[in-house]
C-alpha positions as a LaTeX table, in Angstrom:
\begin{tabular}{lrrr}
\hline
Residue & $x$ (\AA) & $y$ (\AA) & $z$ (\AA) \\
\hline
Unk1 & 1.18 & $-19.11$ & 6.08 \\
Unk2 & 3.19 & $-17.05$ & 3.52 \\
Unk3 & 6.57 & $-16.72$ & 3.79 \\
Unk4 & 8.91 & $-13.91$ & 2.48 \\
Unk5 & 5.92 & $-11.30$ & 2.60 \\
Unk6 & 7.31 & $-7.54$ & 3.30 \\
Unk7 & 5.19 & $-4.87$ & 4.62 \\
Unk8 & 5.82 & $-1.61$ & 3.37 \\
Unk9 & 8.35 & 0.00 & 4.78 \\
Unk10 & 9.71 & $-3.02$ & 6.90 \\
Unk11 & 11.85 & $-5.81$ & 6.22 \\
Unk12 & 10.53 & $-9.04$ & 4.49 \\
Unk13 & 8.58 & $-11.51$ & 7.02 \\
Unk14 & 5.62 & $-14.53$ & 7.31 \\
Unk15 & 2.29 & $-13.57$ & 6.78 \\
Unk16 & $-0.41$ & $-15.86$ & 8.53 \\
Unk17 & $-4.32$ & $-15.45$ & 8.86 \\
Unk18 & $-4.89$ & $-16.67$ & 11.79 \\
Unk19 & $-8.78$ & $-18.24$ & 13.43 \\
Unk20 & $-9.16$ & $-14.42$ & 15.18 \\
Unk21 & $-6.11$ & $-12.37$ & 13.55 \\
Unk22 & $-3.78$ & $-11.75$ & 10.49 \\
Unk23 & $-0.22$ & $-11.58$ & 11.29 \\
Unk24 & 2.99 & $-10.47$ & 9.94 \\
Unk25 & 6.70 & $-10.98$ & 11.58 \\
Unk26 & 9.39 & $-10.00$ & 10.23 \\
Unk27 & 12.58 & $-12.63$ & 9.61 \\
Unk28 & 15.32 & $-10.01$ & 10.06 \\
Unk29 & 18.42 & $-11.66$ & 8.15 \\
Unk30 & 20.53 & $-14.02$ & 10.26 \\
Unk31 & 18.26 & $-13.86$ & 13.62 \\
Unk32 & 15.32 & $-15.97$ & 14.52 \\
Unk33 & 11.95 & $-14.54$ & 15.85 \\
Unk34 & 12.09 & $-16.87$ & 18.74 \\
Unk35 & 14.58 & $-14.22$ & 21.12 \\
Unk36 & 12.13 & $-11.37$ & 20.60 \\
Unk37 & 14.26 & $-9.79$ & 17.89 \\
Unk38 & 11.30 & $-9.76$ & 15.02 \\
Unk39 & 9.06 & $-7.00$ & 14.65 \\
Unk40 & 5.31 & $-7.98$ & 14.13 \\
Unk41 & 1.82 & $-6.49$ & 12.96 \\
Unk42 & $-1.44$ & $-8.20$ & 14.42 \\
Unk43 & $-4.63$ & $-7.09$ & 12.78 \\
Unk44 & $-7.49$ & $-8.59$ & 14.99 \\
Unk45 & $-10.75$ & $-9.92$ & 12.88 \\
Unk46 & $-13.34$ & $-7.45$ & 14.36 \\
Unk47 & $-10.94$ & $-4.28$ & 12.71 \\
Unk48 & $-10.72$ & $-5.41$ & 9.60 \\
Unk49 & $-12.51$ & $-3.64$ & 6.96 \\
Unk50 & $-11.38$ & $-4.74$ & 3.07 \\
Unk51 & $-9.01$ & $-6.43$ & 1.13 \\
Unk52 & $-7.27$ & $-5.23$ & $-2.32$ \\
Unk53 & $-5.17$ & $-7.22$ & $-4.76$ \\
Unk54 & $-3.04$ & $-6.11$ & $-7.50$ \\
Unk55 & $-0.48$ & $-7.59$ & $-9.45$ \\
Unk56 & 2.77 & $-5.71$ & $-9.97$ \\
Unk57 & 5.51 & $-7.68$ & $-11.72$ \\
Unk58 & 5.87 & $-10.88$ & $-11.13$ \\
Unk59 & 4.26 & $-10.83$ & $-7.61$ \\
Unk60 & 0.77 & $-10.33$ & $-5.81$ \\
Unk61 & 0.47 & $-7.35$ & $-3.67$ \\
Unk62 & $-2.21$ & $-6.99$ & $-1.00$ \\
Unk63 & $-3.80$ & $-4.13$ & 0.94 \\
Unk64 & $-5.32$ & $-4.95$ & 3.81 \\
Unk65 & $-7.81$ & $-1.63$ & 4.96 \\
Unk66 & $-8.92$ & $-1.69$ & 8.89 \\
Unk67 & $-12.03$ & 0.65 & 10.16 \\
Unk68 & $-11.62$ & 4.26 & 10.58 \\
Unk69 & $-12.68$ & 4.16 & 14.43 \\
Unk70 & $-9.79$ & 0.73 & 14.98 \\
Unk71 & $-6.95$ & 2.98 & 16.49 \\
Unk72 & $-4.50$ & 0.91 & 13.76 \\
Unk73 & $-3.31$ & 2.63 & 10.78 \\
Unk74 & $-5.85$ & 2.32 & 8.10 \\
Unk75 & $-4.45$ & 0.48 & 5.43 \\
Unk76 & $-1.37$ & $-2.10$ & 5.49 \\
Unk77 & 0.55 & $-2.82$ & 2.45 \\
Unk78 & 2.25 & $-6.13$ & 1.87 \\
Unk79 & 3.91 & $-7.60$ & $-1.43$ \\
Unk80 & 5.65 & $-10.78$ & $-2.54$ \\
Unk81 & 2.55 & $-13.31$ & $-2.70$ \\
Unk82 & 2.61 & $-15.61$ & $-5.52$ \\
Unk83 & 0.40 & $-14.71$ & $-8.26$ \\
Unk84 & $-0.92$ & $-18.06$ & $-8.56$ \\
Unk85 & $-2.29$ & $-17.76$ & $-4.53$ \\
Unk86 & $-5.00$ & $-15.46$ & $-5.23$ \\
Unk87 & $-7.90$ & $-18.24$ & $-5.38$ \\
Unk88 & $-6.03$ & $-19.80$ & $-2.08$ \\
Unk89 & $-5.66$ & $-16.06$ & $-0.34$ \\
Unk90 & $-9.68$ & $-15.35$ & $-1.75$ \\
Unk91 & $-10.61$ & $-18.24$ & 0.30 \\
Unk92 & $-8.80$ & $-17.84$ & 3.54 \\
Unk93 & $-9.67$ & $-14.15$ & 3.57 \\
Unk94 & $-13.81$ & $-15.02$ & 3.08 \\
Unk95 & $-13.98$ & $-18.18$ & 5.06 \\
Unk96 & $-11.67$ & $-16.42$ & 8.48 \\
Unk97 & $-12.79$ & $-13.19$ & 7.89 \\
Unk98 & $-15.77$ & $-12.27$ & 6.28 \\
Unk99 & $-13.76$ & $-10.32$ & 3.47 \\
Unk100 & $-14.27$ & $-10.46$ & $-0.26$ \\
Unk101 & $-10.90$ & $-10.01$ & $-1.59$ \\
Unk102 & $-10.83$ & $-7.24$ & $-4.44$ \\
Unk103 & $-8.94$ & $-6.71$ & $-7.98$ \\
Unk104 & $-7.67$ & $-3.44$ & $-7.20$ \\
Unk105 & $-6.09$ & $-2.48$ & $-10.98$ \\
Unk106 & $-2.90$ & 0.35 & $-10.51$ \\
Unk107 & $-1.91$ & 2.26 & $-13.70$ \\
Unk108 & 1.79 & 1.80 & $-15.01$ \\
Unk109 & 1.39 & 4.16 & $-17.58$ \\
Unk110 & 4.77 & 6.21 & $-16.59$ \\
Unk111 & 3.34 & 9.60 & $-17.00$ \\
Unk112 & 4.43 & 12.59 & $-15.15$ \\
Unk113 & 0.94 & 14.33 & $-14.57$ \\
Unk114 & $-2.21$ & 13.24 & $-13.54$ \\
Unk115 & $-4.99$ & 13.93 & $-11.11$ \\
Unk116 & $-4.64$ & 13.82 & $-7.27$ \\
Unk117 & $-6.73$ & 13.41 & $-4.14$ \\
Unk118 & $-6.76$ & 13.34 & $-0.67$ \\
Unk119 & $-8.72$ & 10.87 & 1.20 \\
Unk120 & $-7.94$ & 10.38 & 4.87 \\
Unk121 & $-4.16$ & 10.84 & 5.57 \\
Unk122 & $-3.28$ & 9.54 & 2.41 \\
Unk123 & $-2.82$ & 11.48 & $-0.89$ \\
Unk124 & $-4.03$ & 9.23 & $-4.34$ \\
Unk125 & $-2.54$ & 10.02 & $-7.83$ \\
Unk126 & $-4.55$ & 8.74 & $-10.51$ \\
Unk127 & $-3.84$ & 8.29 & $-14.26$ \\
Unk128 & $-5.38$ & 11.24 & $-16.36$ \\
Unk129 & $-7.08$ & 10.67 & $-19.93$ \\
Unk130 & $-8.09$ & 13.76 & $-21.64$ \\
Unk131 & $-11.42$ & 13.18 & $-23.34$ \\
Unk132 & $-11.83$ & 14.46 & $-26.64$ \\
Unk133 & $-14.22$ & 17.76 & $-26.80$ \\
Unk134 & $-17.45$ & 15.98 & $-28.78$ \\
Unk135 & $-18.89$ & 19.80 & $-29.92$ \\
Unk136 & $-17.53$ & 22.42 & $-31.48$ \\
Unk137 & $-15.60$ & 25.05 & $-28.73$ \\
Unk138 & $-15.97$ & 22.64 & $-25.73$ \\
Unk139 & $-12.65$ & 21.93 & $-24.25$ \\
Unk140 & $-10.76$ & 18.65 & $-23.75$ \\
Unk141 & $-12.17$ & 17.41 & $-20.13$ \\
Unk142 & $-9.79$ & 15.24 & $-17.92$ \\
Unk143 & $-11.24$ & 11.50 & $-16.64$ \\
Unk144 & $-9.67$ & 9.41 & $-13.54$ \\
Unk145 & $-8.17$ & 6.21 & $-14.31$ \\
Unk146 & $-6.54$ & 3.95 & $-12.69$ \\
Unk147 & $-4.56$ & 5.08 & $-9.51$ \\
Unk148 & $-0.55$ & 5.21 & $-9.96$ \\
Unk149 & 0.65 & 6.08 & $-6.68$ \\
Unk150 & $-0.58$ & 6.62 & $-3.03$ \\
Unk151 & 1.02 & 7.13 & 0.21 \\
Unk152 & 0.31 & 8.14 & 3.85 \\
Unk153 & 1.08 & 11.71 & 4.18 \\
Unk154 & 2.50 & 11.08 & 7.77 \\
Unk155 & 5.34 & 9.84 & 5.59 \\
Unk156 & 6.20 & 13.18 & 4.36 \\
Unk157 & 8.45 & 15.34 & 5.65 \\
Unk158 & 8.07 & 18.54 & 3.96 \\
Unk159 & 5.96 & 19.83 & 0.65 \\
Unk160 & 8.02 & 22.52 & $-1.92$ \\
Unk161 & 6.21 & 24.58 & $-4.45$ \\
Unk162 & 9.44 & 24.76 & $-7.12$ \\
Unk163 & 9.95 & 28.39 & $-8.01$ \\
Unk164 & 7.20 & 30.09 & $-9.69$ \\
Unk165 & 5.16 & 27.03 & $-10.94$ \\
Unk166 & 2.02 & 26.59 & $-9.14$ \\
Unk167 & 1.43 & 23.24 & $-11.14$ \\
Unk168 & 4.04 & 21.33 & $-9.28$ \\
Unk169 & 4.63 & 20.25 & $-6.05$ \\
Unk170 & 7.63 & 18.49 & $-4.45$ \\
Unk171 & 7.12 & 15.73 & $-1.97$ \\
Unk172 & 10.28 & 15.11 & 0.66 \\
Unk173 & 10.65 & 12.31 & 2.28 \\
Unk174 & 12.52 & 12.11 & 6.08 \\
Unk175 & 16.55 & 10.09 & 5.06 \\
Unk176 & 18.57 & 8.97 & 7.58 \\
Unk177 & 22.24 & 8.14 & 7.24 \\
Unk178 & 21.87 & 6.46 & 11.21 \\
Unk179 & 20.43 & 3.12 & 9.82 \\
Unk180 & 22.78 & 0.49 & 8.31 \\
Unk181 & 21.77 & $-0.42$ & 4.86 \\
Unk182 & 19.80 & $-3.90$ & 4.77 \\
Unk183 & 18.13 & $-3.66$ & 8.42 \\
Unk184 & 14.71 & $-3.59$ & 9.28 \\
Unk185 & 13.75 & 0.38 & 10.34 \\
Unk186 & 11.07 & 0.48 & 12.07 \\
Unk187 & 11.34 & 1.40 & 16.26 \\
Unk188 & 9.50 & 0.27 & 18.86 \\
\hline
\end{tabular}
């Protein structure tokens, strides 16, 4: 069991891989899971699909993907694993599971183009190289690297095409004032 885990777009929580599940509850500051007050994910063994590591700063981030045909969102995000877990996480994840956990590299270039994609419900940015033009007249071709960003498009509110520039595109995101700062968001 790993403590202090968050899942995106909750609060911080324990993360356990259990003999026939993986589970995450959330430890919502200054209450204890026992009176029902914890929000939790359960990912059963038979929907689990892949697993993803990356290192981002100074912790270990892991995605766990389900099946398409599960019914459970397709991908869960969690973050705050020690880096030096991976051999231990490797291990639990092959031996419970059946799942070879995966170097998944992410690009931190900082650049403000790049290719995108959309796979699923979720759109993919990926770091652009151009490639030099090797003959004489042939342009410079763009190659994928390493993705920079993804998310789940159900977590968009609205798309903006600013102005006259078809190149661009501006990606809202719902806010809501409602929710005290510090508190885990997600409903029932």
């Amino acid at each position: 069991m790993w403590k202090h885990i968050g899942l995106h777009g909750h609060s911080v929580g324990t993360f356990a891989c259990e003999a026939d599940r993986i589970v995450w509850k959330s430890a919502i500051s200054g209450r204890d899971d026992d009176h029902g007050t914890a929000t939790s994910r359960s990912l059963p063994k038979p929907v689990l699909a892949a697993a993803l590591w990356t290192v981002f700063g100074r912790s270990g981030h892991l995605r766990v993907q389900t099946k398409k045909d599960s019914g459970i969102k397709h991908e869960l995000r969690f973050d705050g694993f020690p880096v030096s877990d991976f051999d231990m996480l490797k291990t639990v994840l092959r031996k419970k599971y059946n799942l070879d956990l995966q170097i998944y590299n992410l690009s931190a270039a900082g650049t403000q183009y790049g290719l995108t994609n959309i796979k699923g419900k979720n759109l993919f940015f990926k770091h652009c190289v151009l490639e030099e033009a090797t003959e004489d007249g042939q342009e410079f071709e763009p190659r994928r690297e390493d993705e920079m960003m993804s998310l789940d498009l159900a977590e968009v509110s609205q798309c903006v095409l600013p102005g006259n520039n078809r190149n661009e595109i501006e990606v809202q995101f719902p806010e809501s004032d409602a929710v005290e700062a510090g508190t885990d968001q997600l409903g029932k």
